[in-house]
C-alpha positions in Angstrom: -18.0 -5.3 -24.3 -21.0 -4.9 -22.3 -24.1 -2.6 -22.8 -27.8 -1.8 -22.2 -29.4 -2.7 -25.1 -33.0 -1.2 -25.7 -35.2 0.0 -28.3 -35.2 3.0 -29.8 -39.2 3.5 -29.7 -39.1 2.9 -26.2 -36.4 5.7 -26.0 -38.3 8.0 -27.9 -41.4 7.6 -25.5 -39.1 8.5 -22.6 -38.0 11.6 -24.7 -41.6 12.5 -24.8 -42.0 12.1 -21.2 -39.3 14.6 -20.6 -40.4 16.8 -22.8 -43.7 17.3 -20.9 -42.0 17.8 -17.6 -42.4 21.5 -16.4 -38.5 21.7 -14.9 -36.0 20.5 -17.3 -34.0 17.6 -15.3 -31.4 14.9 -16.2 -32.5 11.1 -16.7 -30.9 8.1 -17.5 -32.5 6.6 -20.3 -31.8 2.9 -19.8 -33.4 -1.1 -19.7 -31.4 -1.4 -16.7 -30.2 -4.8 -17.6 -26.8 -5.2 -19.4 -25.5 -8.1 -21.3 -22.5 -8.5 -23.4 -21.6 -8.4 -27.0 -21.1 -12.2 -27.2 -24.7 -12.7 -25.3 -26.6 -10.5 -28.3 -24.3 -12.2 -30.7 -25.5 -15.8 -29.3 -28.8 -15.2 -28.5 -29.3 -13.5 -32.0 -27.2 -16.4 -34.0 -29.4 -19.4 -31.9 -32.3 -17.2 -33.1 -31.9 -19.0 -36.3 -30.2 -22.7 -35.0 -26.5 -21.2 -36.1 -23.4 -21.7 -33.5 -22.3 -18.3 -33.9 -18.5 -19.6 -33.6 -18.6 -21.3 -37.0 -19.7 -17.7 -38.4 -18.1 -14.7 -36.5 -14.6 -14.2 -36.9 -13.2 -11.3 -34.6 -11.0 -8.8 -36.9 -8.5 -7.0 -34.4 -8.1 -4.1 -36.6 -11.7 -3.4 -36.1 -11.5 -3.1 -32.2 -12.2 0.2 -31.0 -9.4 0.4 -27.7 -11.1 3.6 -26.5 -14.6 1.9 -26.6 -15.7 1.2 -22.8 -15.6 -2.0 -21.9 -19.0 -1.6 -19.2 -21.8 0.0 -19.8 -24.8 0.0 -17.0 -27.3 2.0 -16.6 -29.9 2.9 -13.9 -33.2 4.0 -14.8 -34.7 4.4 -11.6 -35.4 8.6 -11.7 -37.4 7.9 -15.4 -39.1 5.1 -13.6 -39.9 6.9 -10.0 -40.4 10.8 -12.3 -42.1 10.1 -15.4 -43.5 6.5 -14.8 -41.6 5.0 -17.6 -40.1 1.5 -17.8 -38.7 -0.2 -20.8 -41.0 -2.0 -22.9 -38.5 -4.2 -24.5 -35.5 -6.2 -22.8 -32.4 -6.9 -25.1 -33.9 -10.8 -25.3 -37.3 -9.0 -27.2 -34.8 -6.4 -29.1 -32.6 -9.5 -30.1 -35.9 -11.6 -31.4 -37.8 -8.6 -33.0 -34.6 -8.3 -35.0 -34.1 -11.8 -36.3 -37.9 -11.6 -37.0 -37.7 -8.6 -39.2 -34.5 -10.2 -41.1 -36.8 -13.2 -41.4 -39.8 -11.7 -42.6 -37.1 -9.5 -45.6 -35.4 -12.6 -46.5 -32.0 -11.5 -45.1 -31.1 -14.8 -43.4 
């Protein structure tokens, strides 16, 4: 699968934004960038000098068939209406999470 990955403190900022607007409107919410499961999975496995193949085993039963397979977004209205980017890419989510299994001796 594929997917935007962001942070949710970001997100919430952007719900704040919205909130303030005097017309209610609809916005995508969104880094813009998407990447795919096995990207986080590698990029978050590296993180700590593992080969995520000799760790992840895929479990069929667990596959969701009704899951999309794509998911892009584009944030342009938030950005050009409320002036709001996202902070965080999924490289920064992927790092800020292996940091805070780090820092509570997780890994």
């Amino acid at each position: 699968i594929h997917r935007d990955w962001g942070w949710a403190p970001d997100y919430v900022e952007a719900m704040w934004l919205m909130l303030q607007q005097e017309d209610p409107q609809n916005f995508v919410i969104a880094t813009g960038r998407t990447v795919s499961l096995e990207y986080f999975i590698e990029n978050a496995f590296a993180y700590f000098d593992l080969d995520w193949k000799n760790h992840v085993k895929l479990e069929p039963a667990l596959m969701r068939p009704s899951d999309i397979a794509f998911g892009a977004a584009d944030p342009s209205k938030a950005k050009d209406l409320l002036g709001w980017v996202a902070k965080h890419d999924v490289d920064q989510v992927i790092a800020m999470m292996c940091e805070a299994c780090q820092k509570n001796s997780w890994v």
